[in-house]
C-alpha positions as CSV (number, residue, x, y, z in Angstrom):
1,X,10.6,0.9,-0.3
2,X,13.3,2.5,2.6
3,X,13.6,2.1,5.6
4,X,14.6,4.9,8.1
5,X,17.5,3.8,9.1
6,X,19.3,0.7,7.8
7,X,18.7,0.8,4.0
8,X,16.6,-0.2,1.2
9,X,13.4,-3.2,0.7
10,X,13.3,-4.4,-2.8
11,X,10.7,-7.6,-3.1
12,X,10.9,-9.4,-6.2
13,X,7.7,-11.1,-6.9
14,X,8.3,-13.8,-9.9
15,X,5.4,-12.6,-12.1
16,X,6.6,-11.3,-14.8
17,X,9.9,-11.1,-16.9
18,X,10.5,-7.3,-15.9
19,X,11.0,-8.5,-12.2
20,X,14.9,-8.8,-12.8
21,X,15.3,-5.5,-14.2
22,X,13.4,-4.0,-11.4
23,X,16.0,-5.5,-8.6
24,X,19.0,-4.4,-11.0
25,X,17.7,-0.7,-10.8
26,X,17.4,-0.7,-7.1
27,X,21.0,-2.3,-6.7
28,X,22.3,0.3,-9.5
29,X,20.7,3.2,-7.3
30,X,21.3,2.0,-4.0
31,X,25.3,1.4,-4.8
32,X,25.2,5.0,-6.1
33,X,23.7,6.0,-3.0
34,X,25.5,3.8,-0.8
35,X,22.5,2.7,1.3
36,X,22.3,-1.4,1.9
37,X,20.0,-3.1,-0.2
38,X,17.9,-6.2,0.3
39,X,16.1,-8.4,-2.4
40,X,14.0,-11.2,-1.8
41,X,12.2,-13.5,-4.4
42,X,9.2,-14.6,-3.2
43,X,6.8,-16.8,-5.5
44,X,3.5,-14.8,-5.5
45,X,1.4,-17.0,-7.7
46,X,-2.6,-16.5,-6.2
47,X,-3.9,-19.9,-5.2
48,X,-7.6,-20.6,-6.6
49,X,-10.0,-18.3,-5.5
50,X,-7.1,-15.9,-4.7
51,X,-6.7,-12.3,-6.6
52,X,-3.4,-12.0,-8.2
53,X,-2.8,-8.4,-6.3
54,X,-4.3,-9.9,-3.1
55,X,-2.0,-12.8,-3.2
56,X,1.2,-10.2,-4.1
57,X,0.6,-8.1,-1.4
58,X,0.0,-11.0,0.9
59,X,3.7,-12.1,0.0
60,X,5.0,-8.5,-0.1
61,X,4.3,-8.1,3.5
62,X,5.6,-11.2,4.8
63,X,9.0,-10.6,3.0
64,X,8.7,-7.3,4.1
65,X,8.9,-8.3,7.9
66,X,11.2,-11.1,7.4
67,X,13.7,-8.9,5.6
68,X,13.3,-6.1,8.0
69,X,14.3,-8.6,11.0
70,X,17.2,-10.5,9.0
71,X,18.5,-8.5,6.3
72,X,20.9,-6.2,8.0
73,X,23.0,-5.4,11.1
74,X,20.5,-4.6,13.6
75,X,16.4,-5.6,13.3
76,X,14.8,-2.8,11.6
77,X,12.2,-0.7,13.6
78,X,9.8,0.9,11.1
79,X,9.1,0.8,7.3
80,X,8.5,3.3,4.9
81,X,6.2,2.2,1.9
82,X,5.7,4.5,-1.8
83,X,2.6,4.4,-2.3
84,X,1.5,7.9,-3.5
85,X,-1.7,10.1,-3.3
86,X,-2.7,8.9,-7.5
87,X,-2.6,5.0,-5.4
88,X,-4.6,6.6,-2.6
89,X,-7.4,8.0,-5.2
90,X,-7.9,4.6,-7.2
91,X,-7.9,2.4,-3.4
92,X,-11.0,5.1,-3.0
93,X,-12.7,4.4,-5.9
94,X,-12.6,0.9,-5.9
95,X,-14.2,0.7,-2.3
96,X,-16.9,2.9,-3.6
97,X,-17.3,1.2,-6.5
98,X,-17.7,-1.5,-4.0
99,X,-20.4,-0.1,-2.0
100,X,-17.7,0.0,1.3
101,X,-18.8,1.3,4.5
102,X,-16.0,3.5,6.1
103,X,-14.1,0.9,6.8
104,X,-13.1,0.3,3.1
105,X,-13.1,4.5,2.5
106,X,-10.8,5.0,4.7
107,X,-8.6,3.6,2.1
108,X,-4.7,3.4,3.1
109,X,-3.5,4.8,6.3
110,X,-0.4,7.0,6.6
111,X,0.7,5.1,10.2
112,X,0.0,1.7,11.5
113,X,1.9,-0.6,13.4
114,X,2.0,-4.7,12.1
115,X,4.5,-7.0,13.3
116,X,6.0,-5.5,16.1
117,X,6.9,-2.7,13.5
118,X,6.2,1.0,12.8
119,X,4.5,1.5,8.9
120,X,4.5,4.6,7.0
121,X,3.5,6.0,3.7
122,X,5.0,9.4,3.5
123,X,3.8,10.1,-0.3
124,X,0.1,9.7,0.0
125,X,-0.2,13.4,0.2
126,X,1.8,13.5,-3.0
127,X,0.9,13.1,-6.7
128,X,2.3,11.1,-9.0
129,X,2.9,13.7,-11.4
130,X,4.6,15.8,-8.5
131,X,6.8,12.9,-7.8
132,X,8.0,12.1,-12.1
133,X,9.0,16.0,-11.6
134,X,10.9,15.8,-9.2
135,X,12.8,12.5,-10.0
136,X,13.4,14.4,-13.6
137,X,14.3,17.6,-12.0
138,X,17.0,15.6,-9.7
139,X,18.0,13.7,-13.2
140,X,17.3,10.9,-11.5
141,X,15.9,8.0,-13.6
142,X,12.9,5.4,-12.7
143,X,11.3,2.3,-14.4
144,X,8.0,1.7,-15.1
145,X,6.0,-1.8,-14.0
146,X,4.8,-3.4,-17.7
147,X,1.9,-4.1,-16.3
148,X,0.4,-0.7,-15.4
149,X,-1.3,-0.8,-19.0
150,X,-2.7,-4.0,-18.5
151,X,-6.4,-3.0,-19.1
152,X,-7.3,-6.1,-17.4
153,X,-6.4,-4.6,-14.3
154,X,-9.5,-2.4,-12.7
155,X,-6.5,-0.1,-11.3
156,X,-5.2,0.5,-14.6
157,X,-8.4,1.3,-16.2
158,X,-9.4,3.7,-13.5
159,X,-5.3,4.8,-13.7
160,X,-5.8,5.6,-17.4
161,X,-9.3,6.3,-18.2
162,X,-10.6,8.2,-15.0
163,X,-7.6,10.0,-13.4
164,X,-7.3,12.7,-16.3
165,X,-11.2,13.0,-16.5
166,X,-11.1,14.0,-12.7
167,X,-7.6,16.2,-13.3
168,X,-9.6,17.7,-16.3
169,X,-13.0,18.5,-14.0
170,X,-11.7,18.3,-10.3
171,X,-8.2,19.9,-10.6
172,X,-7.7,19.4,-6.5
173,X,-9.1,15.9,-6.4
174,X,-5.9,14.5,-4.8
175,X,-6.4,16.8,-1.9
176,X,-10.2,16.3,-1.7
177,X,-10.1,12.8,-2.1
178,X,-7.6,12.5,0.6
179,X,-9.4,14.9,2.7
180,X,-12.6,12.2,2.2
181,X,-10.3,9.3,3.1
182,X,-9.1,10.7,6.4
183,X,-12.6,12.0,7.7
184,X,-13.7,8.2,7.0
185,X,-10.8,7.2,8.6
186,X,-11.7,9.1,11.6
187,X,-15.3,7.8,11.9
188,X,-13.7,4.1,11.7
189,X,-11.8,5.5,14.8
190,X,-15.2,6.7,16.1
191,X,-16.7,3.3,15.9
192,X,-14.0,1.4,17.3
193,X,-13.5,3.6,20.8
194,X,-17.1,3.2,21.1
195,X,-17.5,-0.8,20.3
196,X,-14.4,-1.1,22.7
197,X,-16.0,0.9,25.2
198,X,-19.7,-0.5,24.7
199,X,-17.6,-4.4,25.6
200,X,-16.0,-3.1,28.8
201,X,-19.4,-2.1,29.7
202,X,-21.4,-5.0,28.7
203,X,-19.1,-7.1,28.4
204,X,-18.9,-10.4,25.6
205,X,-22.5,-11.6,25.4
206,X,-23.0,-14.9,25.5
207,X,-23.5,-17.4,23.0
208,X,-26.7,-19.5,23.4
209,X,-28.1,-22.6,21.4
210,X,-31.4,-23.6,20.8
211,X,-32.2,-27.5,21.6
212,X,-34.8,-28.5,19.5
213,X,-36.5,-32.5,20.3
């Protein structure tokens, strides 16, 4: 994860054993490149009732921001994220498999501000195959998370079993998929002009209670 201008994002989240060798490959890469790098541990163990990705992302974030606005000489203004268009596809399929409204189909945005900070994902247009060929084309070397085989994962199953089938059948489903995401994206737009207009108009309704003797 890079930011802009001031360097690089690298949040270690105590999970697994391969977390240490993740941050050694970012500082290896970044001191190559000489961009300043930033790691922060955070423990992202869920708590009951808690998703194991829901509670690392719920972590990610807040390190995120904190590093952003502590880590290096001036307070960072925006945040770049990698998520790519393969990430984009399985966030889509998992709302549908969901039954989601177009809330959920919207999937990821590519700009949003949180924090008092500008996001981004520039790769959501780009494959992950696109991206391996270019990293190998530039000799540039990458690690892989362990548990991106985990079939206990739903991601990983859909990563591994449904991807090709859709490459094999749908050759453009990247584009498609991301052409889907966007229109629903829009429509979510749609709805909330129109509730935000409908309140200025009518106003917030009260909220009456029923006495009964």
């Amino acid at each position: 994860m890079r930011t802009a201008l001031a360097g690089r994002l690298s949040i270690t989240h105590g999970l697994q054993a391969a977390a240490d060798g993740f941050a050694a490959h970012c500082r290896a890469n970044c001191a190559a490149l000489q961009v300043p790098l930033a790691v922060a541990h955070v423990d992202a163990r869920p708590r009951a009732g808690q998703s194991p990705e829901e509670a690392a992302r719920h972590h990610r974030y807040s390190a995120l921001v904190e590093q952003a606005r502590s880590a290096f000489a001036q307070p960072v203004a925006s945040i770049a994220l990698a998520q790519h268009a393969d990430d984009q596809v399985e966030t889509l399929l998992l709302a549908l498999s969901r039954g989601a409204g177009v809330a959920g189909l919207a999937a990821m945005p590519a700009q949003w501000q949180r924090d008092g900070m500008d996001w981004y994902r520039p790769l959501l247009r780009v494959g992950a195959p696109d991206i391996r060929a270019w990293l190998k084309a530039h000799h540039i070397a990458w690690v892989e998370d362990p548990t991106n085989t985990d079939p206990s994962y739903t991601r990983n199953r859909i990563r591994a079993q449904l991807l090709p089938v859709l490459e094999q059948v749908f050759p453009q489903f990247r584009d498609t998929f991301a052409r889907s995401s966007a229109h629903a994206a829009h429509a979510k737009q749609l709805q909330q002009d129109l509730a935000q207009a409908d309140l200025q108009v009518v106003g917030v309704p009260l909220i009456s209670k029923r006495c009964s003797n």
